[in-house]
TORLO-84132 format. One line per field, with one value per residue (C-alpha): x, z, y; residue number from 1; residue in three letters. Coordinates in Angstrom, 1 decimal. Layout:
REM TORLO-84132
xx X_...
zz Z_...
yy Y_...
seq NUM_...
type ALA_...
END
This chain:
REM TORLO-84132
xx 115.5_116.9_117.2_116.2_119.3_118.3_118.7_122.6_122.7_123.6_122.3_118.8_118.2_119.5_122.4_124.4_125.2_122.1_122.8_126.2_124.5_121.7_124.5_126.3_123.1_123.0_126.5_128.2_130.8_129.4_131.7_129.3_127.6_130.9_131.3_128.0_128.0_131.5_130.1_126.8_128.5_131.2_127.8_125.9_129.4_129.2_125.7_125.7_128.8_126.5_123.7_125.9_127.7_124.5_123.3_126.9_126.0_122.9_124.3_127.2_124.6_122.2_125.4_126.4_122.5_122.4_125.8_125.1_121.5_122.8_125.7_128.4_131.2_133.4_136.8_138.7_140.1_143.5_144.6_145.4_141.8_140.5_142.8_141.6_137.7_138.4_140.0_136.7_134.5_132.6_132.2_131.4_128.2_126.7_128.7_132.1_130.8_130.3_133.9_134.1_134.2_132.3_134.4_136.2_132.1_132.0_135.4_134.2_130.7_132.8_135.0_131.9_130.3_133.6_133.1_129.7_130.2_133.3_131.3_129.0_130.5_131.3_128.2_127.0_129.8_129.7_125.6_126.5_129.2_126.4_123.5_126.1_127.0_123.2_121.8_123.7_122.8_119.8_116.8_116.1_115.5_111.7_112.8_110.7_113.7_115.5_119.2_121.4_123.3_122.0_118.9_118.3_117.3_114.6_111.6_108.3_105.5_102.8_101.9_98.5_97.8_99.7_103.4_103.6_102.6_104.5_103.0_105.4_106.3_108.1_106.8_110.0_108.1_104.8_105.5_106.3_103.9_100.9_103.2_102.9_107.0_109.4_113.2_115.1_113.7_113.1_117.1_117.6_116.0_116.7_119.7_120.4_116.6_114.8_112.0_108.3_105.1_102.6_99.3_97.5_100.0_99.4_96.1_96.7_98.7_96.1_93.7_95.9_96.9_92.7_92.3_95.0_94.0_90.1_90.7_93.0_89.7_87.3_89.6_89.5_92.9_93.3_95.0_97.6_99.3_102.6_105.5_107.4_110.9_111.4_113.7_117.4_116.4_112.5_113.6_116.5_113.8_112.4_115.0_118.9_119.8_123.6_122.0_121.8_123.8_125.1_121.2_119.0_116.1_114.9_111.7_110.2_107.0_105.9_103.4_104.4_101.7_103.1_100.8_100.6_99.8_100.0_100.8_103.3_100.2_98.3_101.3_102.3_98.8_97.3_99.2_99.6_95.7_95.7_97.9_96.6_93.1_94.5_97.2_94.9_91.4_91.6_93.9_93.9_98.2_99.8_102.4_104.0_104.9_108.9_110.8_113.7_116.7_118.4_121.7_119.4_117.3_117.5_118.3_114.9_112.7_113.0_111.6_110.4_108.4_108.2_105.4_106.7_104.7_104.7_105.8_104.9_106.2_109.9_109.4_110.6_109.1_109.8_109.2_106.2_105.7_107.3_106.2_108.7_108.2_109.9_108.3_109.2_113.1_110.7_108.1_111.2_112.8_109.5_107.6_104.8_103.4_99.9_97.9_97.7_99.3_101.3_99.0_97.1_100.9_100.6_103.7_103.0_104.5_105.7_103.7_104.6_104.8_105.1_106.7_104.6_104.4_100.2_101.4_104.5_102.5_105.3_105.9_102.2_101.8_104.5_102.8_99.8_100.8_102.9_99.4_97.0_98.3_96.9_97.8_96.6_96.6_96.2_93.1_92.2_91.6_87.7_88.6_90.0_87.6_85.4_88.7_89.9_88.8_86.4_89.0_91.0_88.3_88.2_91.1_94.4_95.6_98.9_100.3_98.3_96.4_93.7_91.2_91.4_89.8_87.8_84.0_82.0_85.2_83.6_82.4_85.6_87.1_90.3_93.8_94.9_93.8_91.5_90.3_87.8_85.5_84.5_84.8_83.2_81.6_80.9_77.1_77.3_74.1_74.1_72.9_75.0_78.1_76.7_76.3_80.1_81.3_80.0_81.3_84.8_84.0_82.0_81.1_77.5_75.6_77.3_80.4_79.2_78.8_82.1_83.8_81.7_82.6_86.2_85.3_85.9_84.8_82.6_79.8_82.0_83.8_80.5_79.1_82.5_81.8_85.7_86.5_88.9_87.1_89.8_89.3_91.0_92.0_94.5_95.4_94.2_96.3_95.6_97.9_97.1_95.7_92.3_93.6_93.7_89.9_91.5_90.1_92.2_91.7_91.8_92.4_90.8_91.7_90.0_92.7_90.4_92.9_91.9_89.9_89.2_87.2_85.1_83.9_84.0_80.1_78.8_78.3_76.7_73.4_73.7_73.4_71.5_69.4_68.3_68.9_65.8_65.4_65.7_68.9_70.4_70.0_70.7_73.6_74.7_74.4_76.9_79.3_79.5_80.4_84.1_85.0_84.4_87.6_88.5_86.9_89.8_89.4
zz 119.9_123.2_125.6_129.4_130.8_134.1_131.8_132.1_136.2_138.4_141.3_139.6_138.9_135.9_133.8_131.2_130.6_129.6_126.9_126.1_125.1_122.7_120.9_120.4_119.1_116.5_115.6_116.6_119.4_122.7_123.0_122.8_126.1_127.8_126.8_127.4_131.2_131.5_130.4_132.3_135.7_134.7_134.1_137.3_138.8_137.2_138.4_141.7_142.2_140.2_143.0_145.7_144.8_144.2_147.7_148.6_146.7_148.4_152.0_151.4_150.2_152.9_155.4_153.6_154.2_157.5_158.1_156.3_157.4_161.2_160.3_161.8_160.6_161.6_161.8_158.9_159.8_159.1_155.1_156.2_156.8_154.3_151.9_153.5_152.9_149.2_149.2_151.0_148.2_147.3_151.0_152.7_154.9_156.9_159.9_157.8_156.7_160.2_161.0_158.0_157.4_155.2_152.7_152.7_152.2_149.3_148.2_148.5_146.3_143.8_143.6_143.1_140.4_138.6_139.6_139.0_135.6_134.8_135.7_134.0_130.7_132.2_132.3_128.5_127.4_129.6_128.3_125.0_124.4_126.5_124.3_120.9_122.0_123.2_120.0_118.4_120.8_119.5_121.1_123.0_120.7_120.7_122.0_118.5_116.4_114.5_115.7_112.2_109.5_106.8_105.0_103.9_107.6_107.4_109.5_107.1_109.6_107.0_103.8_101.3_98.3_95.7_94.5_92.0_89.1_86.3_84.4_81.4_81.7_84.6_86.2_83.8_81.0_82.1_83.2_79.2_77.6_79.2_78.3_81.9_82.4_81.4_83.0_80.4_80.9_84.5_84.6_83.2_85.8_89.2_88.3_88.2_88.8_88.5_86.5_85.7_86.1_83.7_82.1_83.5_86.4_87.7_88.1_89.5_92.3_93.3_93.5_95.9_97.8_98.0_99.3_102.0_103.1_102.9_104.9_107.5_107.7_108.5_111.3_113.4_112.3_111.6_108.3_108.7_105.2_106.7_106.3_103.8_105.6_109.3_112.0_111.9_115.6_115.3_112.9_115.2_117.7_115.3_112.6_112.8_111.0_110.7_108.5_105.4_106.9_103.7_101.7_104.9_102.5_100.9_98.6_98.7_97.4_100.9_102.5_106.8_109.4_113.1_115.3_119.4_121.9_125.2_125.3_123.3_122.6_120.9_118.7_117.9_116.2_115.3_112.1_110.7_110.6_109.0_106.2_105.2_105.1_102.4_100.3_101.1_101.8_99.2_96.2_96.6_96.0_97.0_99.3_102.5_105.6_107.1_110.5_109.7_111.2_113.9_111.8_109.4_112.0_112.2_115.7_116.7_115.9_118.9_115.9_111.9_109.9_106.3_104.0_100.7_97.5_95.0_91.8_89.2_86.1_88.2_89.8_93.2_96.3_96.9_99.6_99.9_103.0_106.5_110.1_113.3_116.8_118.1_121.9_123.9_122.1_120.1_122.3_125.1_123.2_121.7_125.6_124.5_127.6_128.5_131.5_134.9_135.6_138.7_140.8_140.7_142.5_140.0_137.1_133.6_131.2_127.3_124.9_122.5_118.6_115.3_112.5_109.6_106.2_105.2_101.0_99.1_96.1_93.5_94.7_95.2_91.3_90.2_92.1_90.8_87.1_87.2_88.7_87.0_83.8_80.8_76.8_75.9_79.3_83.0_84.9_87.2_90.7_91.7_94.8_93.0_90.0_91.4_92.3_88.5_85.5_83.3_80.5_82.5_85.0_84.4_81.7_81.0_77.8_76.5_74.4_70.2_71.7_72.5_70.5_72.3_75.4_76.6_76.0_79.4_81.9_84.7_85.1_84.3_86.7_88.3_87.4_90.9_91.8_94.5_95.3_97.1_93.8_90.7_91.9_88.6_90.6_89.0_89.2_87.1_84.8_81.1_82.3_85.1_82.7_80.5_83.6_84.9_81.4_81.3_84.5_82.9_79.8_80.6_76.7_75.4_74.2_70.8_72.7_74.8_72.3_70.5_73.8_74.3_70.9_72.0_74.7_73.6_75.6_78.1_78.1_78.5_82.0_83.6_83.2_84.4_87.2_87.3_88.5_86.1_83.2_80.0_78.1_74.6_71.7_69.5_70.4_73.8_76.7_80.0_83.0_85.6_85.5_87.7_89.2_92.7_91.9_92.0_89.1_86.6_83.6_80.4_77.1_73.7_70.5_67.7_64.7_61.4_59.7_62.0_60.1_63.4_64.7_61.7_62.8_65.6_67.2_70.5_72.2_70.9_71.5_74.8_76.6_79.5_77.1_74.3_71.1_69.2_65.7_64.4_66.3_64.6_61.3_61.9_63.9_60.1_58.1_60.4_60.2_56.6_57.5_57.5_61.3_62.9_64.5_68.2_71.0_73.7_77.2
yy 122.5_121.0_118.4_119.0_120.3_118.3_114.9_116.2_117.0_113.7_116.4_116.8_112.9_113.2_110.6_111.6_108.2_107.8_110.3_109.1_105.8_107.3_109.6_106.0_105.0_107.6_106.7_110.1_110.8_111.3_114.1_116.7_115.5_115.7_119.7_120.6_118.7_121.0_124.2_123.4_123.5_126.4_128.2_127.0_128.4_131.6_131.9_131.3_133.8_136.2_135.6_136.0_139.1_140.8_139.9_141.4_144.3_144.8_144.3_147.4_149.5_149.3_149.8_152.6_154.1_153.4_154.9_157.9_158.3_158.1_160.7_158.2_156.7_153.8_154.2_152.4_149.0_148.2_147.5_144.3_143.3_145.1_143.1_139.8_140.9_141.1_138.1_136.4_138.4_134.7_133.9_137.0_137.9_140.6_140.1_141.1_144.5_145.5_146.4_148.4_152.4_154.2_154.9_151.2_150.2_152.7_151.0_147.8_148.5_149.8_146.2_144.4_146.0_145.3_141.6_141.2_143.2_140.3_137.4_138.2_138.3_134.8_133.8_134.8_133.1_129.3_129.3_130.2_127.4_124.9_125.7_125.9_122.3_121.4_121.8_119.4_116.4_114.5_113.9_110.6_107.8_106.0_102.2_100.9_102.9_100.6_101.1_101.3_103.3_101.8_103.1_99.2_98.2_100.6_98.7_98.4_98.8_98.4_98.5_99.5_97.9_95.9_96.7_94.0_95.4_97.4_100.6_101.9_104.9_106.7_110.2_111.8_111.0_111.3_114.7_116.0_113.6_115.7_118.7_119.5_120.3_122.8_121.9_123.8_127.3_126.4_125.7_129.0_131.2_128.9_127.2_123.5_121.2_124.2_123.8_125.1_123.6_124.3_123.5_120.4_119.6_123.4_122.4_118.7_120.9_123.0_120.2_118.8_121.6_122.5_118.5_118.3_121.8_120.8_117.6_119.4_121.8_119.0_117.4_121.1_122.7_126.4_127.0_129.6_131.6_132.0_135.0_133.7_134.2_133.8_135.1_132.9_132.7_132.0_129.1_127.9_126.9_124.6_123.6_122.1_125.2_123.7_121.1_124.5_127.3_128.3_128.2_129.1_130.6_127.4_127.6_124.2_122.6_120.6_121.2_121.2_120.6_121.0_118.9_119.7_116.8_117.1_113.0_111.0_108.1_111.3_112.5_109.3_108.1_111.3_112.1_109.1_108.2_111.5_110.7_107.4_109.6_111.0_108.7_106.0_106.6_109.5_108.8_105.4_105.1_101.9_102.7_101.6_103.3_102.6_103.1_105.3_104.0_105.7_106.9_108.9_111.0_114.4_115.9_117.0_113.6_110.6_108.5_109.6_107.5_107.6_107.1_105.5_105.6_102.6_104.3_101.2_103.2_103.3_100.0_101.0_102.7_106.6_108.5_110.5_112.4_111.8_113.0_113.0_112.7_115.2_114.6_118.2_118.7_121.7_123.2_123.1_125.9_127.7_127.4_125.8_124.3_122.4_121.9_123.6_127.1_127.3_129.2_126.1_124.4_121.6_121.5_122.7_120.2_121.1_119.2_117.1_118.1_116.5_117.5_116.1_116.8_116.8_116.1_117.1_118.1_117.1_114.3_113.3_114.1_111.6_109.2_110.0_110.2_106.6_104.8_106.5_106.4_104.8_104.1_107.7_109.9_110.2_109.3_111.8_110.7_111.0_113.2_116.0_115.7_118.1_120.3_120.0_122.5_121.0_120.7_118.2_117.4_113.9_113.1_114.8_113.5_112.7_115.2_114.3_112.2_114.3_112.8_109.7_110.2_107.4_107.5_108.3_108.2_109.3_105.5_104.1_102.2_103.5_102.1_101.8_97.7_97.0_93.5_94.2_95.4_93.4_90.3_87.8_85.2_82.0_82.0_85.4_85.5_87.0_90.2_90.9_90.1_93.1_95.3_94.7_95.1_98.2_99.3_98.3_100.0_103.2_102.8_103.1_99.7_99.8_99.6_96.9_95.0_95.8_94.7_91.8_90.7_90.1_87.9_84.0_81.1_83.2_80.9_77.6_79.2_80.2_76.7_75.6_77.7_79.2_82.4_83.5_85.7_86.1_89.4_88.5_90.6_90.5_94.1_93.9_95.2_93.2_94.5_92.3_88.9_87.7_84.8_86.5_88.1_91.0_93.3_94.7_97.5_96.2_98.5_97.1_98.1_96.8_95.8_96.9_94.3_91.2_88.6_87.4_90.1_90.1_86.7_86.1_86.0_87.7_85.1_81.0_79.9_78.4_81.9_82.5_85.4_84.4_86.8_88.1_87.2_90.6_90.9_88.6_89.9_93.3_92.1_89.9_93.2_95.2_92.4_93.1_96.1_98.2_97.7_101.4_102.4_101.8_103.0_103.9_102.2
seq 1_2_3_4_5_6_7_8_9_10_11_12_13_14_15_16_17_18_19_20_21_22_23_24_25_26_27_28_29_30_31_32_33_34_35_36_37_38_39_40_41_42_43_44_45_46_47_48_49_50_51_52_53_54_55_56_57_58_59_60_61_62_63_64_65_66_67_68_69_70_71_72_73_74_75_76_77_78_79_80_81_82_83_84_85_86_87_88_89_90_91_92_93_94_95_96_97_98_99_100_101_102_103_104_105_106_107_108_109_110_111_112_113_114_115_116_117_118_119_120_121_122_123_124_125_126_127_128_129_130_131_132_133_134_135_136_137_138_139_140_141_142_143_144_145_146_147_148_149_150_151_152_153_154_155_156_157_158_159_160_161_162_163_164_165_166_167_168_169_170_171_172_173_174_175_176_177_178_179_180_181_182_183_184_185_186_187_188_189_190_191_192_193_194_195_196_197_198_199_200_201_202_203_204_205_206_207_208_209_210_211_212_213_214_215_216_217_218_219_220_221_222_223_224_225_226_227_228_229_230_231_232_233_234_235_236_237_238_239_240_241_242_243_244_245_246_247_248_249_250_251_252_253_254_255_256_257_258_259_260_261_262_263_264_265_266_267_268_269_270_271_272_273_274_275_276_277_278_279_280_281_282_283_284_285_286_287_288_289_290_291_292_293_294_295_296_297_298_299_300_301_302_303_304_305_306_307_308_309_310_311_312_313_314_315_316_317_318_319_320_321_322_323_324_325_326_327_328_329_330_331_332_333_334_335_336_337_338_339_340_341_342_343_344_345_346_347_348_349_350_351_352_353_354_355_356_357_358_359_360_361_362_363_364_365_366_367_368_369_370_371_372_373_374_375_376_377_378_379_380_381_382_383_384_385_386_387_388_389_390_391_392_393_394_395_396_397_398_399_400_401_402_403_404_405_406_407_408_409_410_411_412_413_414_415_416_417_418_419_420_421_422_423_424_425_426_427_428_429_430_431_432_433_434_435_436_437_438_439_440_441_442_443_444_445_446_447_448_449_450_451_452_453_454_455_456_457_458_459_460_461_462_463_464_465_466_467_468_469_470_471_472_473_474_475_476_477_478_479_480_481_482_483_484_485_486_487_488_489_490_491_492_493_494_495_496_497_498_499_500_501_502_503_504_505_506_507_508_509_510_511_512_513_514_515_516_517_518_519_520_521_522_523_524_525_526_527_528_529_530_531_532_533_534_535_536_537
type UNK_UNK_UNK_UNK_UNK_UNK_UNK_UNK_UNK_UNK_UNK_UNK_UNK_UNK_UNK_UNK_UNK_UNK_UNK_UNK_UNK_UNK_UNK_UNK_UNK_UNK_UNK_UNK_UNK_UNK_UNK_UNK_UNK_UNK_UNK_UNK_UNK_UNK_UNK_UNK_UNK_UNK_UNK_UNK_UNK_UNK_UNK_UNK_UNK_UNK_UNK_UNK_UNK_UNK_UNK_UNK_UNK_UNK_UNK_UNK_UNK_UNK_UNK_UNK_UNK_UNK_UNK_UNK_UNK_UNK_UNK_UNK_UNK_UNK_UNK_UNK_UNK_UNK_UNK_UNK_UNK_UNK_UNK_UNK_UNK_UNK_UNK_UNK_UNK_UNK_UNK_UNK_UNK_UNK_UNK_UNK_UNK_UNK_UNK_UNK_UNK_UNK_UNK_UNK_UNK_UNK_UNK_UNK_UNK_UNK_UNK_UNK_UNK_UNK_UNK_UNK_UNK_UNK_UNK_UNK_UNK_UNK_UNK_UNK_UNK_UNK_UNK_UNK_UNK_UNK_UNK_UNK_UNK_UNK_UNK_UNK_UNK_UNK_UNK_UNK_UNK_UNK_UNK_UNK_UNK_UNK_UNK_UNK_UNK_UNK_UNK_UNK_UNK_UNK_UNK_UNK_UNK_UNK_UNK_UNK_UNK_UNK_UNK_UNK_UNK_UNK_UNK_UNK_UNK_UNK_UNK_UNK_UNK_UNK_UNK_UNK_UNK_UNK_UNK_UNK_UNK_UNK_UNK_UNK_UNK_UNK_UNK_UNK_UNK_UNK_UNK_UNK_UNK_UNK_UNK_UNK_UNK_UNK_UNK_UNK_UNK_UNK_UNK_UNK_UNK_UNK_UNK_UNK_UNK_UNK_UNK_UNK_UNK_UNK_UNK_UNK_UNK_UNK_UNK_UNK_UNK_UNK_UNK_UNK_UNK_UNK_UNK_UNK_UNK_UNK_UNK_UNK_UNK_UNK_UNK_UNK_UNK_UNK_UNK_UNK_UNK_UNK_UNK_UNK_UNK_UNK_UNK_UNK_UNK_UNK_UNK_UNK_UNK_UNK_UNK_UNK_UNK_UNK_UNK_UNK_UNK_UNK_UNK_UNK_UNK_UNK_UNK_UNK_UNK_UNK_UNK_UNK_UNK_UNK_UNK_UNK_UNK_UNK_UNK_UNK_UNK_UNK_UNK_UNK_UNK_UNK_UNK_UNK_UNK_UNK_UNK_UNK_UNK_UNK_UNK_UNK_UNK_UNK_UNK_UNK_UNK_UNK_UNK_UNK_UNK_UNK_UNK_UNK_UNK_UNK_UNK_UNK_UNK_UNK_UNK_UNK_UNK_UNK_UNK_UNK_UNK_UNK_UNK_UNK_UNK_UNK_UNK_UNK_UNK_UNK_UNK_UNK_UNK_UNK_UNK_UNK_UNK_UNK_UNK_UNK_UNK_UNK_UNK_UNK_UNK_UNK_UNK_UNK_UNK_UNK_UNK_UNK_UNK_UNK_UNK_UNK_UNK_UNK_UNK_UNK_UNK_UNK_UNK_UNK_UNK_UNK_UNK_UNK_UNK_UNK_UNK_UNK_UNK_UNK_UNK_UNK_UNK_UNK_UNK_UNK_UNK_UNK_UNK_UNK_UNK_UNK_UNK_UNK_UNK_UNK_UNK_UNK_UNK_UNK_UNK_UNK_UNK_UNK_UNK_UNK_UNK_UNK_UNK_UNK_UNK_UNK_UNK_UNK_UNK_UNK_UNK_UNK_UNK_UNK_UNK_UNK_UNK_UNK_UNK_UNK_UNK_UNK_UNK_UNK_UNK_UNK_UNK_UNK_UNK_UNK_UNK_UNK_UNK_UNK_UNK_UNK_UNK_UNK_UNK_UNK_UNK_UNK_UNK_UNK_UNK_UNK_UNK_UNK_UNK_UNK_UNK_UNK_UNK_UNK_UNK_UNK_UNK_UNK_UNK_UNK_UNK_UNK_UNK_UNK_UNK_UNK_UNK_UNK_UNK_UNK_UNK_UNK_UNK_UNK_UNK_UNK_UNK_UNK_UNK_UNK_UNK_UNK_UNK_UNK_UNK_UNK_UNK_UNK_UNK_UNK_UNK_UNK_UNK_UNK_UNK_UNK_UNK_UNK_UNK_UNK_UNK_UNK_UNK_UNK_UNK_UNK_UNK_UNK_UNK_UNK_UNK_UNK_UNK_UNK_UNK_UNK_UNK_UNK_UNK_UNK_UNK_UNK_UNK_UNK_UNK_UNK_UNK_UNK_UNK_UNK_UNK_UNK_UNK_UNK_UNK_UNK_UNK
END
């Protein structure tokens, strides 16, 4: 989790003014670069005096060999000189040992292990203070990173889907209504916004979980069941640990996918297609995906995007998952290096990594429960149908309202709007109309009709040739409206006390298909009939 030192060395082409400016970027002092360029060259000091005195070492113990070896000894020169060699310790070379005796050699070897012993304590302590001060200088900011404080001036890259519509209730609800949630025991055992996960949403999270993990499988990574605590020094290489000193052993519900690239084009497009494989291609959630500004990035990421979920029961846009560039600030620390070895004389550059979260499954299953929700339950996803038990396979119902879940959902449309499908051209024939109402409806013929029964004016807006098609009731429940073509879900309910229903007919005489004769008296014998009750859409 560090910078190049050579970005801080004027002597190695390097310009801490350069990193000056991106601190002021980040709005923090730049006085950090100023301590860690001092302690840099303190230790570059210390090092080179550690070189040379172990070259002096060496040099006084091959004289002392040779005069020992040849059984001769130099007479002692004066105190004087002596004096002046210790005094030259940082500059001396061969040619001063010469005049030397043996034992003002032996005296000498013994003064520089005291030295090199001192500086070398030096030395642990000038790289210690440079690296303490090193990892809390940010990585170099991406040019595209919107300079600000201010979470409002995140830039909106893109966005999926339509934001403009409104669902009722808001994933806190949701959450008890399919009794999925328990927060007050959960508060008892973890302590404040702990809380258990149970029944239906324990299942939603495995499906999930199983999808991300299923998808990651497809695309060639290895899935890896991790230790479940790490080394403060193994997670210091990839993790601001000063951000949770005090609550280092976090528990969290995300799901972290490190990504390797040996180019910065690679890391920077790789994950994100990724992503939107799964929130978009997948579960089909409107969302949006944000530049974070540069006040709000974590030390380690040179830019962070975030991918923000439409949550229609909340009205507002919440985060999702996010994924960081963190170009070599990482794999610097952990040596994780790509390309040629050095035998080959050709550099070995760090790669680039990612820090990317694949799907925060709690979050994932808010924004699943506020778009998929209907009057009585939650729509499963079709993705994770086949990852559900059969018992909530298709439908998790609300909490007593079990008995009202729609009649053959598995061809019932999705809630999340897409205007790409159903579009009710104006040319559209009697039969087709039956076909795309069923579609809508998933409901057998007797339903069809029931639905079609509701339906005023049909006849006189296809010869009109309009695009708009009304769905009326006087219970009905229309979400959206089509004048955009794009499709919306529409819930009837049949009011048993609504004279209108009663006589209202399926469609006039002008229709494109004729009704038999026999159809039209069985059809006045069940209007004389008690309205059976509602079939739930």
């Amino acid at each position: 989790m560090v910078l190049d030192l050579d970005l801080f060395r004027t002597d190695k082409g390097g310009d801490p003014e350069v990193i000056r400016s991106n601190e002021i970027k980040r709005f923090r002092s730049t006085k950090l670069v100023d301590l860690v360029v001092e302690a840099d060259e303190n230790w570059r000091k210390a090092r080179f005096r550690a070189d040379h005195l172990n070259k002096v070492k060496n040099l006084c113990s091959k004289a002392i060999a040779k005069r020992m070896k040849e059984n001769k000894d130099s007479p002692d020169c004066e105190i004087t000189f002596f004096k002046g060699v210790l005094e030259r310790l940082d500059s001396l070379a061969e040619f001063d040992l010469q005049s030397l005796g043996l034992a003002q050699l032996k005296s000498l070897s013994c003064h520089i292990d005291g030295e090199i012993k001192t500086n070398g304590a030096s030395l642990i302590e000038y790289e210690s203070i440079r690296q303490n001060h090193l990892y809390e200088i940010g990585n170099l900011l991406h040019p595209d990173v919107p300079i600000s404080k201010d979470e409002e001036d995140n830039l909106i890259i893109r966005t999926f889907g339509r934001s403009d519509f409104r669902k009722p209730f808001s994933h806190v609800d949701l959450v008890v209504m399919v009794d999925g949630f328990d927060g007050e025991r959960g508060t008892m055992v973890a302590g404040g916004r702990g809380y258990f996960l149970k029944g239906p949403l324990v299942f939603l999270e495995q499906a999930i979980v199983n999808l991300a993990l299923r998808m990651l499988d497809e695309r060639g990574y290895t899935a890896l069941y991790t230790p479940f605590f790490m080394r403060k020094e193994a997670m210091r290489a990839v993790a601001q640990l000063s951000q949770f000193d005090e609550e280092l052993y976090k528990v969290t519900g995300r799901r972290e996918l490190n990504a390797t690239a040996n180019h910065d084009s690679q890391t920077s497009e790789n994950n994100p297609r990724l992503v939107k494989a799964v929130i978009e291609g997948a579960l089909k959630l409107p969302y949006r995906i944000v530049s974070i500004v540069s006040g709000e990035l974590n030390n380690a990421a040179a830019m962070k995007y975030d991918l923000e979920g439409w949550f229609p029961g909340s009205g507002a846009f919440r985060e999702l998952v996010s994924c960081s560039n963190c170009l070599d600030y990482q794999s610097r620390r952990l040596a994780i290096r790509f390309g040629q070895t050095k035998k080959m004389n050709k550099s070995v550059e760090y790669v680039h990594m990612l820090n990317a979260t694949m799907c925060a499954t709690t979050r994932v299953i808010c924004a699943i429960l506020e778009n998929y929700q209907t009057e009585h339950g939650i729509t499963v996803p079709d993705v994770l149908r086949s990852l559900m038990p059969k018992k909530y396979q298709n439908f998790i119902p609300f909490k007593g309202h079990e008995d009202k879940i729609p009649v053959n959902i598995e061809n019932m449309q999705e809630t999340i709007h897409n205007s790409s499908k159903l579009k009710l051209l104006d040319e559209t024939s009697f039969n087709e109309l039956n076909e795309r109402i069923n579609f809508l409806t998933g409901a057998t013929e007797s339903g069809i009709a029931n639905a079609i029964s509701q339906i005023t004016e049909v006849q006189k807006r296809i010869e009109d040739k309009l695009n708009i098609l009304s769905l009326v009731g006087t219970n009905s429940h229309v979400e959206e409206s089509l004048h955009d073509n794009s499709p919306t879900l529409v819930h009837f309910v049949k009011d048993r006390n609504d004279p209108e229903i009663e006589n209202k007919d399926t469609i006039d005489n002008e229709s494109t298909t004729p009704e038999p004769a026999d159809s039209k008296k069985k059809r006045k014998k069940k209007s004389k009939k008690k309205q059976s009750d509602s079939e739930y859409i």
